[in-house]
C-alpha positions in Angstrom: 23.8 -23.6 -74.7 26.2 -24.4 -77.5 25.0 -26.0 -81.0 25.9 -28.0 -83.9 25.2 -27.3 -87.6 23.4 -30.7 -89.5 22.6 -29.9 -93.1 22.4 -25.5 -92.3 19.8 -27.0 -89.7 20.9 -25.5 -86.1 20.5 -28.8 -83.5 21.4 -28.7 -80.1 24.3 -30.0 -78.7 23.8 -32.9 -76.6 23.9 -32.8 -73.2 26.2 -34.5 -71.0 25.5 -37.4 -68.9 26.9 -36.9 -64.9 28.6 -39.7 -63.7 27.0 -40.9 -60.4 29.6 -39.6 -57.5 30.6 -42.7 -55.8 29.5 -43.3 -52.4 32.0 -43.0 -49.2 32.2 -43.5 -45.5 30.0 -46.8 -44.1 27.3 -46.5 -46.4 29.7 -47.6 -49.7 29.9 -51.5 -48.4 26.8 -52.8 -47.5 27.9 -56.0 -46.7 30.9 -54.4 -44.4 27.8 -53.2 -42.7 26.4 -56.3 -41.8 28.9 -57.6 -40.6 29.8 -54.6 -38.7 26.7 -55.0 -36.8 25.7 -58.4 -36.2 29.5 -59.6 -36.0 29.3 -58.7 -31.9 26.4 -60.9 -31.4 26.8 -63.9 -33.8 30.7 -64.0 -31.8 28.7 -64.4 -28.8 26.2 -66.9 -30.0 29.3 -68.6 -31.1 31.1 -68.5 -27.9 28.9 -68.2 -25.1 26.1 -71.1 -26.8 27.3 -73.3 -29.7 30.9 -73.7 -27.7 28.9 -75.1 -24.9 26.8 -77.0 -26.7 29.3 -79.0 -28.7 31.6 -79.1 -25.1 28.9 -80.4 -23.6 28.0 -83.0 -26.2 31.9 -84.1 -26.1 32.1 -84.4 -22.3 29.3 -86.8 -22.1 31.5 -89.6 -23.7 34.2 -89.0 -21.4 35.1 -89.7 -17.7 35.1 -86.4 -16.3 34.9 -85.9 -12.8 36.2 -83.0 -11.2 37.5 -81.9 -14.4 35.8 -80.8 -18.0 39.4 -81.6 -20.0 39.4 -85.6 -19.7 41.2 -87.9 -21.3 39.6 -91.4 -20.5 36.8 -92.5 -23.4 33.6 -94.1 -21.9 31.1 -94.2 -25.2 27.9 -94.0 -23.8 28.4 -95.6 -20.3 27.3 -92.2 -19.2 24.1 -92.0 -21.0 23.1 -95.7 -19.7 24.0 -94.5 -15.9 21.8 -91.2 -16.3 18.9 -93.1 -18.2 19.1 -95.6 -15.0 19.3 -93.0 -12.5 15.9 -93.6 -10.4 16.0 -89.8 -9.2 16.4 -88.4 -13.3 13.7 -90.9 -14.5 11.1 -89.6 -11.6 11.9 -86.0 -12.4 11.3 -86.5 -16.5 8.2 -88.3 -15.4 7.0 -85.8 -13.3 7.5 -83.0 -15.7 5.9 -84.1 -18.2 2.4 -84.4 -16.6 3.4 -80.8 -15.1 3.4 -79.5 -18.6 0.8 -81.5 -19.7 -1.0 -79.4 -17.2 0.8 -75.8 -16.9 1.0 -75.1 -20.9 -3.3 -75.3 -21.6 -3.6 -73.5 -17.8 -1.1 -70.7 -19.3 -2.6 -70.8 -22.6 -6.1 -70.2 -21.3 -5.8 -68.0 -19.0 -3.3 -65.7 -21.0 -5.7 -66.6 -23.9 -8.9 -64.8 -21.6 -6.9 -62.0 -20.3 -6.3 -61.0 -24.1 -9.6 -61.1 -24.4 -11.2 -59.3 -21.6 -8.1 -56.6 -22.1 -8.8 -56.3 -25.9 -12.4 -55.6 -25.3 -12.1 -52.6 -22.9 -13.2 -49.3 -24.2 -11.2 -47.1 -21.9 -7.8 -48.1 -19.5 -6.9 -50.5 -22.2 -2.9 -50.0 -22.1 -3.5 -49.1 -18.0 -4.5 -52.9 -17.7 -2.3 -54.3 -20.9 0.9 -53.0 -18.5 -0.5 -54.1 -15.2 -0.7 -57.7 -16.7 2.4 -57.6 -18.5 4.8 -56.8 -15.2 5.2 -59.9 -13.9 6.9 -60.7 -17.0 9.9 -58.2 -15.5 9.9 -59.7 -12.2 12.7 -62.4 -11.5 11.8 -65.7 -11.0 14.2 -66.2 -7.8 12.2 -63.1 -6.5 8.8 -64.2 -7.4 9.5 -67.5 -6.2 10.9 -66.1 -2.4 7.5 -63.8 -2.1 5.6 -66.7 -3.1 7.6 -69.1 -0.3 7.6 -66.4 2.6 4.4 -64.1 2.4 2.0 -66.3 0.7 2.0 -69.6 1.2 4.9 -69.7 4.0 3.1 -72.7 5.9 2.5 -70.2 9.5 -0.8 -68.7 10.2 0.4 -65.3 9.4 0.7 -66.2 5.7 -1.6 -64.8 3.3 -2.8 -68.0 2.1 -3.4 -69.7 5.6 -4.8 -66.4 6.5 -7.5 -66.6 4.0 -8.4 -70.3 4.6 -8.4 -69.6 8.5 -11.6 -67.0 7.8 -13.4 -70.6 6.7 -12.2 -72.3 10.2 -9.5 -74.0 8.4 -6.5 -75.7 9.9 -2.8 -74.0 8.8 -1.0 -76.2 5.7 2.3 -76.8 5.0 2.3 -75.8 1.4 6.0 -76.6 0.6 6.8 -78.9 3.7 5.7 -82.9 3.1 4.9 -84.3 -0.1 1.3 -85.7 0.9 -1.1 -84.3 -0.1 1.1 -82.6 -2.7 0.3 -79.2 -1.8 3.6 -77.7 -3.3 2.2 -77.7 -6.9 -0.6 -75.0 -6.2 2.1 -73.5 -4.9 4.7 -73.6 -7.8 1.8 -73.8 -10.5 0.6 -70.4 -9.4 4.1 -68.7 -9.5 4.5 -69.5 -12.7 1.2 -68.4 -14.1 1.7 -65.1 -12.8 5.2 -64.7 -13.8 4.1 -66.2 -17.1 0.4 -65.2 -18.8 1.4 -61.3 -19.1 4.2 -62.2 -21.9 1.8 -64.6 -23.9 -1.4 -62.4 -22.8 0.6 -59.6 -25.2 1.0 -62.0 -28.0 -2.5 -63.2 -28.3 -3.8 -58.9 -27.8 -1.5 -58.5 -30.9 -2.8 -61.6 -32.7 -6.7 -60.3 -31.9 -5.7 -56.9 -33.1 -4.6 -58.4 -36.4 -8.0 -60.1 -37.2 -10.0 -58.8 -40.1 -13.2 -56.8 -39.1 -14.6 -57.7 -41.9 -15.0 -61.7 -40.7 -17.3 -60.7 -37.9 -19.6 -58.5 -39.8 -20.0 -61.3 -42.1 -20.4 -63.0 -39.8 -22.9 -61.6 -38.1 -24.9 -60.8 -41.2 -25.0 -64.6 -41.8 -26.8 -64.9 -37.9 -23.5 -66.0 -36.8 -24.5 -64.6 -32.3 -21.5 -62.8 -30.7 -19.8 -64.4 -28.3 -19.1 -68.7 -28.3 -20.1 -68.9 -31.7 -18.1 -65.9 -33.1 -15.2 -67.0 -30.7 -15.2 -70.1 -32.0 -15.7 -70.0 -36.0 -13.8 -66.6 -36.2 -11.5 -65.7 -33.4 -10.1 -69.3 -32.4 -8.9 -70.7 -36.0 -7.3 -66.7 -36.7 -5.4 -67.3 -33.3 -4.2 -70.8 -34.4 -0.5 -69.9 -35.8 -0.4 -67.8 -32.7 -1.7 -70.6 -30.0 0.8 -72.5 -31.9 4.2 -70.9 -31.1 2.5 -70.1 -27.2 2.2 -74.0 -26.5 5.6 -74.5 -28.2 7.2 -72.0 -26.0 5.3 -73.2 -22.7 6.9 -76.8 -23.5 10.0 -75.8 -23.8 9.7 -73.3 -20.6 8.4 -76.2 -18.7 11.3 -78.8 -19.1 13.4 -75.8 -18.6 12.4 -74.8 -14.7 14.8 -74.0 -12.2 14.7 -71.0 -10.5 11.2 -71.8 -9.0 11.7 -75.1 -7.9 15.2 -74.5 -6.8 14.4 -71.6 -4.6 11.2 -72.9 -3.3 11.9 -76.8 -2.7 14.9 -75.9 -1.9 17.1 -79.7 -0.5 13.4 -81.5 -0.9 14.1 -84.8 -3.0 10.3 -85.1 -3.9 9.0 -82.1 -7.2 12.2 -81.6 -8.4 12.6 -81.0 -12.2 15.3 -82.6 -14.4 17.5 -79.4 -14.4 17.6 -79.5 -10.6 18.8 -83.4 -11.1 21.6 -82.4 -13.8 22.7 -79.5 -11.4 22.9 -81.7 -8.3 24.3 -84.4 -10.7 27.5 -82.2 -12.6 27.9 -79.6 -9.0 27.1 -81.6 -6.3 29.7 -83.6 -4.2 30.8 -86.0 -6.9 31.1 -83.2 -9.6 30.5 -85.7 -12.2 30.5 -83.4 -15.5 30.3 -86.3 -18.0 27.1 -87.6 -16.4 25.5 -84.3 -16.2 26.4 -83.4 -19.8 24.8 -86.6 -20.8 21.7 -86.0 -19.1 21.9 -82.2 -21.1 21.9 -84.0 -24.1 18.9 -86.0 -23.1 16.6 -83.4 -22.3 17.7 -81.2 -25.3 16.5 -84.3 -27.4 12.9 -85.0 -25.8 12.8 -81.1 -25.8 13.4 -81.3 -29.2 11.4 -84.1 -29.8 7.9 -82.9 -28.0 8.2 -79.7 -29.8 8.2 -80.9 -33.4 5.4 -83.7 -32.3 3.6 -81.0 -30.9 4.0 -78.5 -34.1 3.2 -81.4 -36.1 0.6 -82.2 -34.3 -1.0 -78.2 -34.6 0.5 -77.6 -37.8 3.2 -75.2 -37.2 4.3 -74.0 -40.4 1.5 -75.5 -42.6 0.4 -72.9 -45.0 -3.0 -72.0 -45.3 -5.3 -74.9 -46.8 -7.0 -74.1 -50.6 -10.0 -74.5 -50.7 
């Protein structure tokens, strides 16, 4: 180690500072990184949904039969013919007291399936996946075993089957309109195909709750069970029951494949996206009207949601005391 003389004092010399190598390859550009991976998927968001959107938006002012390039200007003519279309009105109607009933039916049954799944000592993740399948199952499959096995309106379907054992006359589940039997029918499909997704969110919510509330809990005299459930568990799941009501609206004005597949030609049950779809690909093709009726629903979509989330909360922080 060399040194310097200060004063007949021997001092080392001092050392030299490295300069830090600069980086190379894909690590020296972090933001050429980002890009790099989320450029493939924001071009697709870009072209395969806000494209469409805005399209879609621009061809509900237009006359556009037959054709999505028009040229003749109608302002909202097309909005007034699908707000006075009998057949859209019935079906916007109709779906709203279907998810005024199918979003607390899904939230309480995916609600006590977390529950009965969370408390399990042993099989735990056997019963978690066994729930959770249906999720994977199509909803144009579902529907078909649903229309052909179970409820198929002969006497060799399962349902008819089981209500024959009580002396019980075959139904037509999906046949005539009155009695409405076709909702059991499509209401059971789609808690099946549904609970397992919003069963795992609720199991990951319950997991995420303190231990430390329920022995408190309990050395207050709080009793396990409703009292616990409802003073503990219940306000802990709030921002969770939240966002699974907000979903279950917005699944619920967005059916299709159910009702498509199972109603099939029926003009009675049909949701709004079965209206559009016969509206903008039916015989008259009319694109403009059927973009105008997109815009429509997108806007009470839009507009239940943030009533409902205002409603709940969504977003609230957590009150001071």
């Amino acid at each position: 180690m060399s040194t310097t003389t200060t004063r007949g004092v021997a001092q080392p010399a001092p050392a030299k500072v490295s300069k830090p190598r600069p980086r190379r390859g894909l690590r020296a550009n972090s933001t050429f990184n980002f890009w790099l991976f989320t450029g493939p998927f924001l071009l697709g968001l870009v072209i395969f949904v806000f494209v469409p959107i805005g399209w879609s938006i621009w061809l509900s002012f237009f006359e556009a039969r037959f054709t999505v390039t028009p040229s003749e200007f109608v302002g909202f003519d097309n909005y007034q013919q699908i707000l006075t279309d009998t057949n859209f009105r019935n079906s916007l109607v109709t779906f709203t007291v279907f998810a005024a009933f199918i979003v607390p039916a899904t939230w309480a049954l995916s609600l006590g399936l977390a529950l009965l799944v969370n408390r399990l000592r042993f099989m735990r993740a056997f019963f978690r996946s066994v729930f959770f399948i249906p999720t994977a199952v199509s909803y144009v499959a579902a529907a078909l075993i649903w229309k052909m096995s179970i409820f198929n309106g002969v006497r060799f379907g399962l349902a008819n089957t089981v209500i024959g054992w009580f002396g019980i006359d075959n139904v037509a589940w999906l046949a005539n309109p009155d009695p409405p039997w076709y909702w059991l029918v499509i209401v059971t499909v789609r808690l099946w195909l549904q609970s397992g997704f919003y069963m795992i969110l609720f199991i990951a919510a319950l997991q995420n709750i303190p231990r430390e509330l329920y022995e408190a809990a309990s050395i207050d005299g709080a009793k396990p069970g409703w009292q616990t459930f409802r003073h503990i568990t219940l306000p802990q799941l709030r921002a969770t029951s939240t966002a699974v009501i907000l979903l279950l609206l917005v699944a619920a004005y967005q059916a299709f494949d159910e009702f498509f597949n199972l109603l099939g030609k029926a003009t009675w049950g049909q949701p709004p996206l079965v209206e559009l779809y016969k509206m903008a690909l039916g015989q008259n093709q009319n694109y403009g009207a059927g973009s105008a009726g997109a815009v429509v629903l997108t806007l009470l979509i839009c507009v239940v949601t943030l009533l409902q989330g205002k409603i709940m909360g969504f977003g609230r922080g957590e009150e001071t005391k």
